[in-house]
C-alpha positions in Angstrom: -32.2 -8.6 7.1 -33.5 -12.3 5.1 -30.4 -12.5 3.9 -28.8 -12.2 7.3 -31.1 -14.5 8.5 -30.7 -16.8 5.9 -27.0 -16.8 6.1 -26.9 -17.6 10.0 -30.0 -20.3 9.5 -27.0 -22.0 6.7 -24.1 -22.0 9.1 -26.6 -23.3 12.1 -27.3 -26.1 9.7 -23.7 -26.9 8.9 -22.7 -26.6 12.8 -25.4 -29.6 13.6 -24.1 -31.6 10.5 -20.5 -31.6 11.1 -20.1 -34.8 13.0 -21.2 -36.7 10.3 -18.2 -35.4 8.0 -16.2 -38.4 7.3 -12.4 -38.1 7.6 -10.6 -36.6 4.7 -9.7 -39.7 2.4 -6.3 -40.8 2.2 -5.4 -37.0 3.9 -1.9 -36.8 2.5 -0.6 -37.1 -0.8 0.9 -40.1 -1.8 5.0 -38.7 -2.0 4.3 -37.5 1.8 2.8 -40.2 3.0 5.4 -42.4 1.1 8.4 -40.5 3.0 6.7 -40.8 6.3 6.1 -44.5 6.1 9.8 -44.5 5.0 11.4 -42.8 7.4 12.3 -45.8 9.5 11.0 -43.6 12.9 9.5 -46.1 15.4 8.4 -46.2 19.1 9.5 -48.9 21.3 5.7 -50.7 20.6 6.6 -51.1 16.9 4.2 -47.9 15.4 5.3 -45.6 13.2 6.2 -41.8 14.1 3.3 -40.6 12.3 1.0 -43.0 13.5 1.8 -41.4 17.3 1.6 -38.0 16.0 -2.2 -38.4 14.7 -2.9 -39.8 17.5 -2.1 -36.1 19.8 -4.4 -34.7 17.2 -6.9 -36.6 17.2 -10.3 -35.3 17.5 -9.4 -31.3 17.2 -10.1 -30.1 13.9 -13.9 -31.6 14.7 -14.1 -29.2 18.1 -12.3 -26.3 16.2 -14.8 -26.7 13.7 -17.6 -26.3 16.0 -15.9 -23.2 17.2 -15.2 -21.4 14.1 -18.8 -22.0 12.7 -20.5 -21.2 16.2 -18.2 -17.6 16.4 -20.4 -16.3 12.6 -23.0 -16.2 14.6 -21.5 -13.4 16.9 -19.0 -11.6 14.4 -18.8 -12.6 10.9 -16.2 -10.3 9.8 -12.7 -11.2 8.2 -10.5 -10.2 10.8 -12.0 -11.4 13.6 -12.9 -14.5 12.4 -9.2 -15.2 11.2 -8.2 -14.1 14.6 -10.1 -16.9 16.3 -8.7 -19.1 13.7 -5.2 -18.2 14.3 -5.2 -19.1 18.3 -7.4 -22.4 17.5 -4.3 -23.7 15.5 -1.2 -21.9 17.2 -2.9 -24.0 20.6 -2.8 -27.1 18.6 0.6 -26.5 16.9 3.2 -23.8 16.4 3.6 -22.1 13.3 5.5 -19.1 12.1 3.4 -17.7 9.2 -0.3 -18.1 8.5 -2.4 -16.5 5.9 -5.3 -16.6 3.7 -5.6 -16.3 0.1 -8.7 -15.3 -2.1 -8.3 -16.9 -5.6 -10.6 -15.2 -8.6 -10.8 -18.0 -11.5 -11.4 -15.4 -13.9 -8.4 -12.7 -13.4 -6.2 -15.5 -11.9 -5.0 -13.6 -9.6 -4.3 -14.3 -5.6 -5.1 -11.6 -2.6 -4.9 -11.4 0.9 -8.4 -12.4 2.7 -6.8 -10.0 5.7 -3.7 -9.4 7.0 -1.1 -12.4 8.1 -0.5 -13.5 11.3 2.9 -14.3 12.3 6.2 -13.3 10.0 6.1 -10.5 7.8 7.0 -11.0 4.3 7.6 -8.1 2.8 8.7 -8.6 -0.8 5.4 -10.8 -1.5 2.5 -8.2 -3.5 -0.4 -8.5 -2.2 -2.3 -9.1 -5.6 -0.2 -12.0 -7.8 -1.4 -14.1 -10.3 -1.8 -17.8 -9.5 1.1 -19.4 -11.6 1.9 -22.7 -10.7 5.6 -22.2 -11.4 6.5 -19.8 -9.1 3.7 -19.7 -6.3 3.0 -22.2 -3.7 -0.6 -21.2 -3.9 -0.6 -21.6 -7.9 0.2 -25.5 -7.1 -2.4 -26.6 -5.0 -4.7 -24.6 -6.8 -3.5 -26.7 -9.9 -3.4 -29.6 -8.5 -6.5 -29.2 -6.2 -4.9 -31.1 -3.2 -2.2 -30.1 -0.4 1.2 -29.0 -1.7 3.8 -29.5 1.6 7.6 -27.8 0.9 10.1 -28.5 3.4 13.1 -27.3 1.6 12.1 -24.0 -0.4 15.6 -23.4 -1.6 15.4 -26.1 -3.1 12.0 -26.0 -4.7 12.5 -22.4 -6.1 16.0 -22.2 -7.3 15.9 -18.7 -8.7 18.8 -15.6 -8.4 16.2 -13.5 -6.3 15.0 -15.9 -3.4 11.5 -16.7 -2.9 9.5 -14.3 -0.6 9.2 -16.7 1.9 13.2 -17.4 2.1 13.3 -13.6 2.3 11.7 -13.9 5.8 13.8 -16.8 7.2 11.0 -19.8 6.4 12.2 -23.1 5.3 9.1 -25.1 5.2 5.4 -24.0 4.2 2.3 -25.9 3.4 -0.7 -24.9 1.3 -4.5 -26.2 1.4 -6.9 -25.7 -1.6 -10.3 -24.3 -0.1 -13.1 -25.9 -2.4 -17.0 -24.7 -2.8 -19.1 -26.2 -5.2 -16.3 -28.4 -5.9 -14.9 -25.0 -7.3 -11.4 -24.0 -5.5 -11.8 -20.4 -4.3 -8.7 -19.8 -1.8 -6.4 -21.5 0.0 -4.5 -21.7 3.3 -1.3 -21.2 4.1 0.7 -22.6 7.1 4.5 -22.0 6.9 7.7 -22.4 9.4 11.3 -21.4 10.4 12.4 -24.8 10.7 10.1 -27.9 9.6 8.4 -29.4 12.4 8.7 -32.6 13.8 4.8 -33.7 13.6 4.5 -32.1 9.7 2.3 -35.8 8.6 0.1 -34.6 11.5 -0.1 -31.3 10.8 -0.8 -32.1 7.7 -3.5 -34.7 8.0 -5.1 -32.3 10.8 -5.7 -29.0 8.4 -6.8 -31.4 5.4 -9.5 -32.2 7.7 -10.3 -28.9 8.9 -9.8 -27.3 5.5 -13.6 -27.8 4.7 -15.3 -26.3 7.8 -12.8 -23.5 7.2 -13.9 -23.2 3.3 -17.5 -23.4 4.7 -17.1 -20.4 7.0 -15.2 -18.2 4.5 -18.3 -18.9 2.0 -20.5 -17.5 4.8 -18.4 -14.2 5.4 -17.7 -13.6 1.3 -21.5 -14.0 1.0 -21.9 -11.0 3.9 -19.4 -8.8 3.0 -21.1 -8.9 -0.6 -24.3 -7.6 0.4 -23.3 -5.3 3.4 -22.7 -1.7 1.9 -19.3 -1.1 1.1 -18.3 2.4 3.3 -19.8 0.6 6.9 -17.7 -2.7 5.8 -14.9 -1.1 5.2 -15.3 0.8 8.6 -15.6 -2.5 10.5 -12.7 -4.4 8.7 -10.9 -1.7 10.0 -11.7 -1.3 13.3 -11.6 -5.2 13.5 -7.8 -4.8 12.2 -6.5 -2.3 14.5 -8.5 -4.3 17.6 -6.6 -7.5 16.8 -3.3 -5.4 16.7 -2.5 -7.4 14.1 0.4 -5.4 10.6 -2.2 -4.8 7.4 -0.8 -7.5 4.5 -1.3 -4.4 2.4 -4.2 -2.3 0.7 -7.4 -3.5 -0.7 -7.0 -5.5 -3.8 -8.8 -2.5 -6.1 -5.8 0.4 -4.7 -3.0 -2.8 -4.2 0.5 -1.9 -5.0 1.4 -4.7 -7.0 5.1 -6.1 -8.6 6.4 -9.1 -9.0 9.9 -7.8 -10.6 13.1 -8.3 -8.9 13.6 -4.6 -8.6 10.3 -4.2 -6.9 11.1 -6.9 -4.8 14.5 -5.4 -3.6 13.0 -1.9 -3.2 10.1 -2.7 -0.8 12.6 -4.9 1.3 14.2 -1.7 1.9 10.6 0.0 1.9 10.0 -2.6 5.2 13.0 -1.8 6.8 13.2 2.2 6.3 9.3 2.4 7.3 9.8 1.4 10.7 12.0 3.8 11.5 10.9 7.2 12.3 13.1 9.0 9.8 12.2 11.3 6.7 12.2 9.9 3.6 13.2 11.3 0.2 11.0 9.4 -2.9 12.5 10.0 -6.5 11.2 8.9 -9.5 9.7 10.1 -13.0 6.4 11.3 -13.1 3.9 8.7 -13.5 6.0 5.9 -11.5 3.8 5.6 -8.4 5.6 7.6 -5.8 2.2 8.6 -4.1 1.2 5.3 -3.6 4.7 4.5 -2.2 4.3 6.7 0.0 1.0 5.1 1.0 3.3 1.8 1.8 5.4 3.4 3.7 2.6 4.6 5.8 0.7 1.4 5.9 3.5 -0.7 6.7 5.0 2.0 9.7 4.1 2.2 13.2 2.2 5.4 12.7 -0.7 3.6 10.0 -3.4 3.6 12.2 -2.8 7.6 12.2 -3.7 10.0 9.7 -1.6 10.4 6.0 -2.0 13.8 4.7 -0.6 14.6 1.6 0.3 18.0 0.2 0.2 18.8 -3.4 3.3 21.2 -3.4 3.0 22.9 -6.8 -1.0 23.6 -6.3 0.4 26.1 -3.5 1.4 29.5 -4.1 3.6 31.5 -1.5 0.8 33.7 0.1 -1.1 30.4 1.0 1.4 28.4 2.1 1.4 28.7 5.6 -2.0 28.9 6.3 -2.3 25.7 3.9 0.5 24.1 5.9 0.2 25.4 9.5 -3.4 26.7 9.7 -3.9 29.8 11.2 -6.5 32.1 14.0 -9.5 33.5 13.7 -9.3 37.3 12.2 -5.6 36.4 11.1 -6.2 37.8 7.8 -9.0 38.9 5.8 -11.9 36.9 5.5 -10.4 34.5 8.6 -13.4 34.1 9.3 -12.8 31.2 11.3 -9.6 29.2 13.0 -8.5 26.8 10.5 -6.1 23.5 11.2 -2.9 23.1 8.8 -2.3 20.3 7.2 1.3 19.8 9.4 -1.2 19.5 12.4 -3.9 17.4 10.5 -0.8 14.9 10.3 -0.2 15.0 14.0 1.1 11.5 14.7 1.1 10.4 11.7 2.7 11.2 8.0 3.2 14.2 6.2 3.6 13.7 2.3 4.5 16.1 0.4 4.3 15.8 -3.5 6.5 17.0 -5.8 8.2 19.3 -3.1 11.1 20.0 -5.6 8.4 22.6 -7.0 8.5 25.0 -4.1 10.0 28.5 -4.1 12.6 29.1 -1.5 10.8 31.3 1.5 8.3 27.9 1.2 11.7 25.9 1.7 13.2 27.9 5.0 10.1 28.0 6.4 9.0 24.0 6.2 13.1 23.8 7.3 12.2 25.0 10.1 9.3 22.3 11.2 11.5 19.5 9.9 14.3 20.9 12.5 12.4 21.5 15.3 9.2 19.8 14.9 7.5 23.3 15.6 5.0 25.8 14.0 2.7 28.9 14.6 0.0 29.4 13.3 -0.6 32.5 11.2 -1.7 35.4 13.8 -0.5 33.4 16.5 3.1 33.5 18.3 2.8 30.8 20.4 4.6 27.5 19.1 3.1 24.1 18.4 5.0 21.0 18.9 3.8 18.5 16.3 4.9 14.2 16.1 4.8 14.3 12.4 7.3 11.7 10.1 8.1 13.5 6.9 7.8 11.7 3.4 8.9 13.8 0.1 8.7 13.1 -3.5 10.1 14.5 -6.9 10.9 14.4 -10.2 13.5 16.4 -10.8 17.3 16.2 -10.3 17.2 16.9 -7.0 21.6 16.8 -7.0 21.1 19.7 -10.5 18.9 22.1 -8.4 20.9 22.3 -5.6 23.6 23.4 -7.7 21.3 25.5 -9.5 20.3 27.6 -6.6 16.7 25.9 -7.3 16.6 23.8 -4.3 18.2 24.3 -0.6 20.9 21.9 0.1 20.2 22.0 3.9 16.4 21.2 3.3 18.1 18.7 1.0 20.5 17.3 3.7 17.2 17.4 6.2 14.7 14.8 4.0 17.1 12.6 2.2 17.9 10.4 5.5 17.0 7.6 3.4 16.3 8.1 -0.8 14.2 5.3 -2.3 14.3 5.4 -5.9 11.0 4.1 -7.9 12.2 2.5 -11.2 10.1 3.6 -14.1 7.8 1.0 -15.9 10.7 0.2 -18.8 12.9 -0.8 -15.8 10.2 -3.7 -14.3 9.2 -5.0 -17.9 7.9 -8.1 -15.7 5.3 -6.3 -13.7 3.7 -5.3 -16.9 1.2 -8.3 -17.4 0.4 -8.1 -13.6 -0.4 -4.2 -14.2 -2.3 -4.7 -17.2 -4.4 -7.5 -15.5 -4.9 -5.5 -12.3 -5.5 -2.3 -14.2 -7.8 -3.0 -16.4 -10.3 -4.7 -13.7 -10.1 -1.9 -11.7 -10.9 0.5 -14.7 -13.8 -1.8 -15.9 -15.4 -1.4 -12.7 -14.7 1.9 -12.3 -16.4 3.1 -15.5 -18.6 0.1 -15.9 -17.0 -0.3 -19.1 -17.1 -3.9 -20.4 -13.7 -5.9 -19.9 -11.0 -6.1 -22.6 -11.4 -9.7 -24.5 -8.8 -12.0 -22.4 -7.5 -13.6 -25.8 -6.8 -10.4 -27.5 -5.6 -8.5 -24.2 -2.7 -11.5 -23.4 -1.8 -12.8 -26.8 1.9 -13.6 -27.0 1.9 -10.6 -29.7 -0.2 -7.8 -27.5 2.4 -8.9 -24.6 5.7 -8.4 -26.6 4.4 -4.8 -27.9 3.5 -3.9 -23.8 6.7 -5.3 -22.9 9.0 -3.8 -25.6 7.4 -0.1 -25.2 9.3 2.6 -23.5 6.7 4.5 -21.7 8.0 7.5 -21.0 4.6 8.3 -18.6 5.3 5.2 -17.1 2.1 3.3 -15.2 0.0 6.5 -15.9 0.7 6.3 -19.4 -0.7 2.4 -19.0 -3.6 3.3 -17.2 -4.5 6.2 -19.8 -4.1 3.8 -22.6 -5.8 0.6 -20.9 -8.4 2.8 -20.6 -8.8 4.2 -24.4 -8.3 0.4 -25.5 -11.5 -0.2 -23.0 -13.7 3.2 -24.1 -12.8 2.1 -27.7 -13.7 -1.5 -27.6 -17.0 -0.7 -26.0 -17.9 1.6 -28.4 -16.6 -0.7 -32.0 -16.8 -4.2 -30.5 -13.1 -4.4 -32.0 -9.6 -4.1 -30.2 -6.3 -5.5 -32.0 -2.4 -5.1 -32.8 -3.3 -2.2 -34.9 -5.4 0.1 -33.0 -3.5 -0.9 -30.1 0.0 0.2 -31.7 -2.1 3.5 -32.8 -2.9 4.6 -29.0 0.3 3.8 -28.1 2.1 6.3 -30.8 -1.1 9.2 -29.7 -0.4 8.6 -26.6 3.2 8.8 -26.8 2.9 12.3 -28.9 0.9 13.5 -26.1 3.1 12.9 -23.1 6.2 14.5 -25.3 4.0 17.5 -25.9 3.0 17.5 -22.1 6.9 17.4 -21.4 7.6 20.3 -23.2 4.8 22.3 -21.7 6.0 21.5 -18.4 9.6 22.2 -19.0 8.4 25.5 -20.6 6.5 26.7 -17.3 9.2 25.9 -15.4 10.1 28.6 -14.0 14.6 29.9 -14.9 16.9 29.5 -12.3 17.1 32.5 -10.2 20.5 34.0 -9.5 21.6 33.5 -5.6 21.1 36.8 -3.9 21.6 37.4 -0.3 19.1 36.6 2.9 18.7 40.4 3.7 17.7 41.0 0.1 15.4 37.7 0.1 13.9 39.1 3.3 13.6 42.6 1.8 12.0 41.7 -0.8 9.7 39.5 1.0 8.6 42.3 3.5 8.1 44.6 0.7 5.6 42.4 -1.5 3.7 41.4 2.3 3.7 45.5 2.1 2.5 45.8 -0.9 -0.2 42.9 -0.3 -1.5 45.2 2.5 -1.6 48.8 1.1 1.1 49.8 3.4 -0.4 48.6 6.8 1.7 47.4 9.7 -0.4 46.5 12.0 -4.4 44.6 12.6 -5.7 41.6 11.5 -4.9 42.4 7.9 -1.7 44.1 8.4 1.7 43.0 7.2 3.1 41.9 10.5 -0.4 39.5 10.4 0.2 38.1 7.0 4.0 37.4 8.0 3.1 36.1 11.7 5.2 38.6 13.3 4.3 40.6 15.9 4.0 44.9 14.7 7.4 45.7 16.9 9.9 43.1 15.6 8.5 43.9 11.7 9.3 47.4 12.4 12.7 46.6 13.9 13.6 44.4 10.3 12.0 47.2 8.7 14.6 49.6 9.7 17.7 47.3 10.0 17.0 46.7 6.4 16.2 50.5 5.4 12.6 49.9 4.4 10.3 52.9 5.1 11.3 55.4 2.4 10.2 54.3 -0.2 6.6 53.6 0.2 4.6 55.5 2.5 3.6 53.2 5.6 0.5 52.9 7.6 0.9 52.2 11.9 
C-alpha cells in the first residue's frame, strides 16, 4: 500500500510541475526541419506552412499531459491508460497505426507495451531485437532523437517488404521515451498516406513524449510490484473492455521470427484465422505447431473464448469419448458424477487437437461426425448437443502416406485440411536463430533461476556460425533442451565454450536419433482395410467383452457404446453376434 501511495504522491507531483516544462529544444531534427523550411509552402501573409500548422497545435500536448497524468490516479493499467492516449491524439490528428514499444538495454530486444491501436500488422513479432538497420525503433533508439520516414519503400529496400509496407503504410514516425536520461521505449505513430501537417505532428509528440515517458515509468513501477496472476487478470479484462486485437502473447510465451518464411506464413496465419474454417498444422516434431495454434486463436475472432487442446496420442479408444464429449452421471462405472468433454469445454472457441494423425480409426468416424454436423452425445445420453467449436489439427506425419496406407481417413482428411499451414523446421529459418537463442535463454534463466549465459561467449561470430550451420533435426525443442544444458553446465563449472558447446550438440543429436527410432518402433503397422461391418463387429464384440457379456444398465455395453439396449441388439443380430459368447439382458 506505501508504494501505492508513494507512486500516486510522484505523479501528483509531476501533474503540478508540468507547466513549467520548457518546450522541447529545436523539436525536429535538423534534415526535417531543413525540408520544411524548404518547401517553398507559404500563406498569403508571407509564413511558412509549418509555421501555420504549429500554430493549430499549439497548447495541446500541455492539456493532454494534464490528462494522461491525472487518469493514474484512477486506473494505472497498460491498456487503459493507452486507450486514453489513443483518443487524446486521434482528436488532435489522424493516424492509422499507433503503438508502444518496451526496449530492455540488456537483451536488446523490443515488445509490445499492449496491443496497437489502428492497422494490424501482422508479419511484425512481437519480440525483435532493436537493430538499427532494419527497425524504425532501432534508429531512434540509436540515435536517441525522432526518426520521421515518409517513404518506407524507399528506406527499407529489401526482397521481403517491411512489416509496415505489408499493411499499406507509407509514412511512420518514432519517439525515443527517455528516463534517467536512459531510453526505455519508444512511440510509434504511423500513416497510409503522409499527412499534410507531419512538422506539426512532429513538433507536437516531441513535446508530449516526456509526460508520456513519465506516465509509462509510473505504470512499469506498478505492474512490478502488483502480484503477477491479479495483473495478468486485469490486463486482460482491460483488453477485452477496450475491444481492442492483442499485438500478441506476453513477451515470456511470444512467438517470435524475423525470417522471411515466418513472415510469409503468419500473413497467411492473419488471413486464415479470421475465418471460421478448420485448419490442418503440419510440421516436424519440435517446430512449434502448438503455439501456432495458439496464434491462430489469439489473433481469431473467437480469442476471448476458451482454447482447449487435446493431446491425441495420450487417449486410448475406451476413453475417448468421454475425454472428448463428456458423459452422465452413472454412464459407466465409477461415473460418479456428470463430466463436461473437452468438445463442449471449447464451446465458442477452439478445439486443438495435437498430433491427431495418432488416432485409431473408430476415434476418426466418430470426431467425423462432430466436424460434419457440429453435434455430440454424451456417453449415456441420446440427446444431441449442438456445439460452435472451430477445429485446429496438427501432425507429423505424412498425412498424404497414411491415407494411402489405410492409416488415416481421407474423408476426415478432406474435412480439416480447408486450409494446411506448414511450419518450416528450424534449418529452414536459419535467421530466427539468434532471436531464439536470445529469447530462449531469458526465459529459461528465469525459469530455473539459473544464471544467464555470458553475452560474449553466447553471440560470438564463432558460437553463431555453429547455431546457424546445425541441422537440428528436434528443431526449436532441440534448442531449448540444449540452451538449457549450456545454462545447467555453466552454472555448475563457471565455463561454457566452442567445445563443450559442439559436445551437447553431438549428445543431443544421438539422443533425438535414438528417440526417432523408438518412436518409429512403437508405431503401430499399418492395418489391412477390412470392411465397416467387420470394424463394427469387432468393436461391439471388445465393448462385450469390456462388460462380461452385459447389454444393458449403467455398465452395460449399449452404455459404454451410447446406444440405447434395442438398437445394440438389432446390430447385434444383423451382424450374427450372440453365438458365440453367452449374453447377459
Amino acid at each position: 500500500m506505501r508504494k501505492i501511495v508513494c507512486g500516486l504522491r510522484f505523479v501528483h507531483e509531476i501533474h503540478v510541475r508540468v507547466k513549467a516544462w520548457p518546450p522541447c529544444p529545436g523539436g525536429l531534427t535538423m534534415e526535417v526541419r531543413r525540408r520544411a523550411a524548404g518547401s517553398g509552402l507559404k500563406r498569403p501573409d508571407g509564413r511558412g506552412i509549418h509555421t501555420m500548422q504549429t500554430e493549430n497545435f499549439h497548447g495541446k500536448a500541455e492539456g493532454i499531459a494534464k490528462r494522461l497524468l491525472s487518469g493514474l490516479g484512477t486506473d494505472i493499467s497498460r491498456p487503459a491508460f493507452f486507450k486514453v492516449l489513443a483518443e487524446e491524439l486521434s482528436a488532435v490528428f489522424k493516424f492509422d497505426r499507433l503503438v508502444i514499444n518496451l526496449y530492455d538495454s540488456d537483451g536488446g530486444m523490443l515488445s509490445y507495451f499492449t496491443s496497437a491501436e489502428g492497422a494490424v500488422v501482422s508479419s511484425l513479432s512481437p519480440v525483435r531485437p532493436a537493430d538499427a538497420s532494419n527497425t524504425v525503433a532501432g534508429r531512434a533508439i540509436a540515435g536517441r532523437k525522432p526518426v520521421i520516414i515518409t517513404d518506407l519503400a524507399r528506406c527499407f529496400p529489401e526482397a521481403v517488404p517491411h512489416p509496415l509496407m505489408e499493411a499499406g503504410l507509407t509514412t511512420t514516425m518514432a519517439f525515443p521515451l527517455m528516463l534517467n536520461n536512459r531510453v526505455f521505449a519508444t512511440l510509434h505513430c504511423s500513416f497510409l498516406k503522409q499527412p499534410s501537417e507531419l512538422y506539426a505532428i512532429t513538433n507536437f509528440l516531441t513535446e508530449l513524449c516526456p509526460a508520456i515517458a513519465v506516465c509509462l515509468g509510473a505504470i512499469l513501477s506498478f505492474s512490478l510490484s502488483a502480484p503477477p496472476l491479479s495483473r495478468r487478470i486485469e490486463e486482460k479484462r482491460q483488453g477485452r473492455k477496450s475491444g481492442r486485437r492483442s499485438a500478441g502473447p506476453e513477451p515470456d510465451a511470444a512467438f517470435v521470427y524475423q525470417s522471411p518464411a515466418m513472415r510469409t506464413l503468419m500473413r497467411r496465419v492473419d488471413a486464415m484465422a479470421r475465418l471460421n474454417v478448420p485448419i490442418l498444422i503440419l510440421g516436424e516434431s519440435g517446430t512449434g505447431k502448438t503455439m501456432l495454434a495458439r496464434e491462430i486463436h489469439l489473433h481469431s475472432p473467437r480469442r476471448d473464448s476458451p482454447f482447449v487442446k487435446v493431446s491425441c496420442p495420450s487417449l486410448s479408444s475406451t476413453l475417448f469419448e468421454s475425454e472428448l464429449f463428456g458423459h452422465c452421471k452413472g454412464a459407466f462405472t465409477g461415473a460418479a458424477a456428470k463430466r463436461v468433454g473437452r468438445v463442449e469445454m471449447a464451446h465458442g472457441g477452439t478445439l486443438f487437437l495435437d498430433e491427431i494423425g495418432e488416432l485409431g480409426a473408430d476415434m476418426q468416424s466418430k470426431l467425423l461426425q462432430v466436424l460434419d454436423e457440429s453435434t455430440f452425445e454424451r456417453v449415456g445420453e441420446s440427446i444431441p448437443l449442438t456445439v460452435d467449436v472451430r477445429f485446429v489439427a496438427a501432425t507429423n506425419m505424412n498425412v498424404a502416406a497414411a491415407v494411402a496406407g489405410g492409416r488415416f481417413r481421407g474423408d476426415l482428411f478432406h474435412r480439416l485440411a480447408v486450409c494446411v499451414l506448414e511450419m518450416p523446421p528450424l534449418r529452414g529459418r536459419r535467421e530466427d536463430i539468434p532471436l531464439l537463442i536470445r529469447v530462449i535463454s531469458r526465459q529459461l534463466a528465469a525459469r530455473y533461476a539459473l544464471p544467464p549465459l555470458p553475452a560474449a561467449a553466447l553471440r560470438s561470430a564463432e558460437m553463431m556460425k555453429l547455431f546457424t550451420s546445425w541441422e537440428w533435426p528436434g528443431n526449436i525443442r532441440e534448442l531449448r533442451g540444449l540452451l538449457l544444458r549450456m545454462m545447467t553446465m555453466y552454472s555448475v563449472t563457471g565455463r561454457i565454450g566452442m567445445e563443450e558447446t559442439r559436445a551437447l550438440l553431438e549428445e543431443n543429436a544421438a539422443l533425438e536419433i535414438s528417440a526417432g527410432k523408438e518412436a518409429e518402433e512403437r508405431r503401430p503397422a499399418p492395418a489391412e482395410l477390412t470392411s465397416l461391418a467387420d470394424m463394427e463387429r469387432e468393436h461391439i464384440l471388445r465393448a462385450l467383452e469390456k462388460t462380461g457379456g452385459r447389454l444393458g444398465g449403467v455398465s452395460g455395453a449399449a452404455a459404454l457404446l451410447g446406444l440405447n439396449r434395442s438398437t445394440l441388439q438389432h446390430r447385434m443380430r444383423k451382424l450374427g453376434i450372440g453365438g458365440r459368447k453367452r449374453v447377459q439382458p
